[in-house]
C-alpha positions as CSV (number, residue, x, y, z in Angstrom):
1,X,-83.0,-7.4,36.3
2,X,-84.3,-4.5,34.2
3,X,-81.2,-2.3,33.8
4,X,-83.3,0.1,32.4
5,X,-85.2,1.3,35.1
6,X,-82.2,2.0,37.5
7,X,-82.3,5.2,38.7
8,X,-79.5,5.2,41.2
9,X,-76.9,5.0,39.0
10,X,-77.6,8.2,37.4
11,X,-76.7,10.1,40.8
12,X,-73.7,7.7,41.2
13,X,-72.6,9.0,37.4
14,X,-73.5,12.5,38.5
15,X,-70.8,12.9,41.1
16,X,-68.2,11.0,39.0
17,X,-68.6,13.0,36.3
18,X,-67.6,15.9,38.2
19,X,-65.0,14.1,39.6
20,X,-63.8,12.4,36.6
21,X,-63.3,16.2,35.0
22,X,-61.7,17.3,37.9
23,X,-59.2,15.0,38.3
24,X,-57.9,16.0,34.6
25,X,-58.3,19.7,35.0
26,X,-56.2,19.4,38.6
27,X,-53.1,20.3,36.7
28,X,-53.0,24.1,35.2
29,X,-50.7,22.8,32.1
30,X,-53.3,20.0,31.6
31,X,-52.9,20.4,28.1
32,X,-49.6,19.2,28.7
33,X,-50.6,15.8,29.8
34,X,-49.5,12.8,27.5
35,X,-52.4,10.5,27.6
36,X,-55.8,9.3,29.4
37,X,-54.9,7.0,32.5
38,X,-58.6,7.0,33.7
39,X,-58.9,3.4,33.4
40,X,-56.1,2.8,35.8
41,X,-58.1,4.8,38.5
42,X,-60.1,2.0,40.8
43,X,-63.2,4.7,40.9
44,X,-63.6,4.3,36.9
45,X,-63.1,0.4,37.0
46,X,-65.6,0.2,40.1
47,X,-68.0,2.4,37.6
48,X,-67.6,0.2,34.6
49,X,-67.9,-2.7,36.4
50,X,-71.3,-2.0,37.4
51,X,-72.4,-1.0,34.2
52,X,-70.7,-4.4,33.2
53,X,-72.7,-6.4,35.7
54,X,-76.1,-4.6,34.8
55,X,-76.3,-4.9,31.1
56,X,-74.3,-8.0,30.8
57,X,-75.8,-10.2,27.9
58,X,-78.4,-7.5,27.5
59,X,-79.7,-6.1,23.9
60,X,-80.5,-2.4,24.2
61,X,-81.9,-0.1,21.6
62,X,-80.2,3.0,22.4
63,X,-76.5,3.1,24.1
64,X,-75.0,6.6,25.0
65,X,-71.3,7.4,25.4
66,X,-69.6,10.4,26.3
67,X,-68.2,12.4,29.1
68,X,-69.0,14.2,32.3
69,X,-71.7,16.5,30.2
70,X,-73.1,13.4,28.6
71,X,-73.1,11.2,32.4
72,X,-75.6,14.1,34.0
73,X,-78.4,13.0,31.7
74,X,-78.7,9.9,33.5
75,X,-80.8,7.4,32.7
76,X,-83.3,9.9,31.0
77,X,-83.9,8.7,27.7
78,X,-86.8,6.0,28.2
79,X,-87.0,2.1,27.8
80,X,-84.5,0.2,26.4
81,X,-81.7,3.2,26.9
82,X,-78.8,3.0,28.9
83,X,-76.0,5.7,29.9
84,X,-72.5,4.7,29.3
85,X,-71.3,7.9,29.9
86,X,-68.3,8.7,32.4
87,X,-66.7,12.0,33.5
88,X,-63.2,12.7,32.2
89,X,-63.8,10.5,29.3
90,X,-61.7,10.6,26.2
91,X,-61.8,8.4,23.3
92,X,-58.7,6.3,24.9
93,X,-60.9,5.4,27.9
94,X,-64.1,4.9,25.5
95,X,-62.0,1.8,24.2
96,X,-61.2,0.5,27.4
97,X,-64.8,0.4,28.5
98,X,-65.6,-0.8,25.3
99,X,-63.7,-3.7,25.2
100,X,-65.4,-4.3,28.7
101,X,-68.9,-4.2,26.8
102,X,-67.7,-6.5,23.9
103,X,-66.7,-9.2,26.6
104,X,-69.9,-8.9,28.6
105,X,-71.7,-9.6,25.3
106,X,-73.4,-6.2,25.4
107,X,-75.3,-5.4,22.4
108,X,-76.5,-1.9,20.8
109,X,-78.7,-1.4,18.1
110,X,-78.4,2.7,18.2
111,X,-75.1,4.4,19.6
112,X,-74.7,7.8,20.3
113,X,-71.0,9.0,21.1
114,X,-70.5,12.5,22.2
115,X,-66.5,12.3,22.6
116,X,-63.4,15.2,22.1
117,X,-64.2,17.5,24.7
118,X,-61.5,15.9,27.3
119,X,-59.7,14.8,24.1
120,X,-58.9,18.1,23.5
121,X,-56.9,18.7,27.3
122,X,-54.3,15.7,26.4
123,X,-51.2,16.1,24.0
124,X,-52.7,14.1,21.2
125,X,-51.8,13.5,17.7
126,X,-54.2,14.6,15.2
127,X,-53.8,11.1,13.7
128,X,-54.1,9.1,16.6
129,X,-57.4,10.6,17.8
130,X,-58.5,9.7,14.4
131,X,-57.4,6.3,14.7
132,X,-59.0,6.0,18.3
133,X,-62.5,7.6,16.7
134,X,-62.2,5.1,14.1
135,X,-61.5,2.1,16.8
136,X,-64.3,3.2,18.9
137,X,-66.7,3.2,15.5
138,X,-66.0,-0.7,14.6
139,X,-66.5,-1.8,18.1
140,X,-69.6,-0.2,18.3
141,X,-70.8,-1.8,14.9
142,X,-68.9,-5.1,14.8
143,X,-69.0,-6.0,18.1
144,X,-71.5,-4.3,19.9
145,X,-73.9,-4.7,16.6
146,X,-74.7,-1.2,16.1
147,X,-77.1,-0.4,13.5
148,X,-76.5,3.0,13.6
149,X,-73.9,5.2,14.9
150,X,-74.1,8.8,15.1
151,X,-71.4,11.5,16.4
152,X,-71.9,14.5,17.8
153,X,-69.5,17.4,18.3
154,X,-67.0,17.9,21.2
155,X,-68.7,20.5,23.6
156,X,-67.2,24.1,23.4
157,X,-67.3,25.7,27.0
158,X,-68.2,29.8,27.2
159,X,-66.0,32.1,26.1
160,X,-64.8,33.5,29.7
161,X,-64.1,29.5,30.7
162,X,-62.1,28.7,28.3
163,X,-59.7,31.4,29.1
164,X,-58.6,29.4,31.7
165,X,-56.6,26.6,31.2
166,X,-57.1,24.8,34.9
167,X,-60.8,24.8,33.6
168,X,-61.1,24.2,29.9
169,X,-59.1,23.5,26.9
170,X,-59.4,27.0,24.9
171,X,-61.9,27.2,21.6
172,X,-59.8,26.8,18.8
173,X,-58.3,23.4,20.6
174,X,-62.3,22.4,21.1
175,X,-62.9,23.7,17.6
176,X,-59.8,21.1,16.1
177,X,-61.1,18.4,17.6
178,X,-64.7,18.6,16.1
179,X,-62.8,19.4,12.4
180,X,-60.8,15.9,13.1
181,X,-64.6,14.2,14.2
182,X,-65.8,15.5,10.8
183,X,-63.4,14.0,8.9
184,X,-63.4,10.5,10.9
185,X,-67.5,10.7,10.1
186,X,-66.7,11.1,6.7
187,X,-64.1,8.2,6.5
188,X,-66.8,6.3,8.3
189,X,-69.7,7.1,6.0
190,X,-71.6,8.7,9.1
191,X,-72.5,11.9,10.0
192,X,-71.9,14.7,12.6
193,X,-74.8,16.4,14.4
194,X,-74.4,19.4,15.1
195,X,-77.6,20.5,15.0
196,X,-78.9,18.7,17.8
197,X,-76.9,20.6,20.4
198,X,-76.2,23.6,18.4
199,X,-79.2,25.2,20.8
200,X,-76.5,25.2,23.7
201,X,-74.2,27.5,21.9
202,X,-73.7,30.8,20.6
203,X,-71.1,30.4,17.6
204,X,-68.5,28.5,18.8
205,X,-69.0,28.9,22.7
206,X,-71.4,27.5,25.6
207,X,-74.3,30.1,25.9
208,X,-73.4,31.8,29.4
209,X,-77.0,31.5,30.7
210,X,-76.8,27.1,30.2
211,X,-74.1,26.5,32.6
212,X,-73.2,27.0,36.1
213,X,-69.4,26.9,35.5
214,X,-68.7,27.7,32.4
215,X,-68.4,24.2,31.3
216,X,-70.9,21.6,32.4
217,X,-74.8,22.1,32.3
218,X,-77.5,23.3,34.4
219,X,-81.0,22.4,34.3
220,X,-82.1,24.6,31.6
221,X,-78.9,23.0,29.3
222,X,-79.4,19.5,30.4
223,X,-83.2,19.8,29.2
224,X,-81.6,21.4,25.7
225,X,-79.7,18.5,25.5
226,X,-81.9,15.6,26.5
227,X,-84.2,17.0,24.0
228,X,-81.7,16.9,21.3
229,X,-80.7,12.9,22.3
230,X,-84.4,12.4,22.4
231,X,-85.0,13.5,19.0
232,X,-82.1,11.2,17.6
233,X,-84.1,8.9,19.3
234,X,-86.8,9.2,17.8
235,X,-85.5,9.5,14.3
236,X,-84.2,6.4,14.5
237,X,-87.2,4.6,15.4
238,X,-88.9,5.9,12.6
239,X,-86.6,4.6,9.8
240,X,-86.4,1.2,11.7
């Protein structure tokens, strides 16, 4: 089966994704909430398990990993690509499904993780988040065989969004969360690129005119940002 031109599992991601974030921002104090449970919800295990069964024992150039944002991409970035990206995702879930991954003998030779964002709605240490980054970073090179990881920033939602809590963790919690993934890339040896997606935002907000809600990304923002994973891409095919 070639798992890499499956298009209906972009769509199926697409609604998730929405559903995923939802499900966490239900609760106006969400930045309240303890911990990630989303890999005790049957919808996330029934999504993982088909990205289980259609890359199982499969070697892939390029594996994404992120959240809601990441998921709307689809299956965009040509051959040999596959998005593992789920809505809600934190970097306690990204362990979960990457232990799923290790077992089905899933391999990646270029991993992209674009993580924080729903980090930033739970009440989590500074240290553990760390420690979960750092978990998430072995996996992905010693089990998953990942030549090359690279980390990009947690996404900041516009300005008016994240004055409200019941949609969006507030900018300076956002802003936090990408000073703690800079100093897990640094621990790491790796680097954080901020550059690629730096396009979507003015300073340290989501530019008004690439969303539809303040948070996730509308046509014109999902082309910025495909672009910007393209590139990577691309960059790493020229030094290897």
């Amino acid at each position: 089966m070639n798992v890499f031109l499956i298009s209906v599992s972009s769509v199926y991601a697409w609604k998730r994704g929405y559903l995923g974030r939802s499900l966490v921002m239900a609760n106006a104090n969400y930045l309240e909430l303890p911990t990630d449970t989303l890999s005790s919800q049957s919808w996330w295990q029934d999504e993982v398990n088909y990205q289980v069964a259609v890359t199982q024992d499969t070697h892939i150039k390029t594996c994404v990993f992120g959240d809601s944002i990441t998921a709307m991409l689809g299956n965009t970035l040509g051959d040999n690509s596959f998005n593992f990206a789920i809505g809600g995702m934190s970097a306690i879930s990204q362990l979960e499904q990457l232990n799923l991954l290790t077992a089905a003998r899933v391999r990646c030779d270029l991993a992209i993780i674009a993580l924080g964002t729903n980090d930033a709605i739970y009440r989590t240490m500074d240290g553990k988040f760390m420690k979960n980054m750092q978990q998430v970073i072995g996996i992905l090179k010693n089990n998953l065989g990942a030549k090359q990881v690279v980390l990009l920033p947690a996404f900041y939602s516009t300005v008016e969004a994240s004055r409200d809590v019941s949609v969006a963790a507030p900018i300076p919690r956002v802003d936090k969360f990408n000073q703690l993934i800079r100093q897990v890339a640094v621990a790491q040896s790796l680097s954080v690129d901020d550059a690629a997606v730096q396009p979507l935002f003015e300073g340290k907000a989501l530019k008004a005119n690439l969303t539809s809600d303040g948070v996730h990304l509308n046509l014109d923002g999902k082309k910025i940002y495909r672009e910007a994973l393209l590139k990577i891409v691309a960059d790493f095919d020229l030094k290897n």
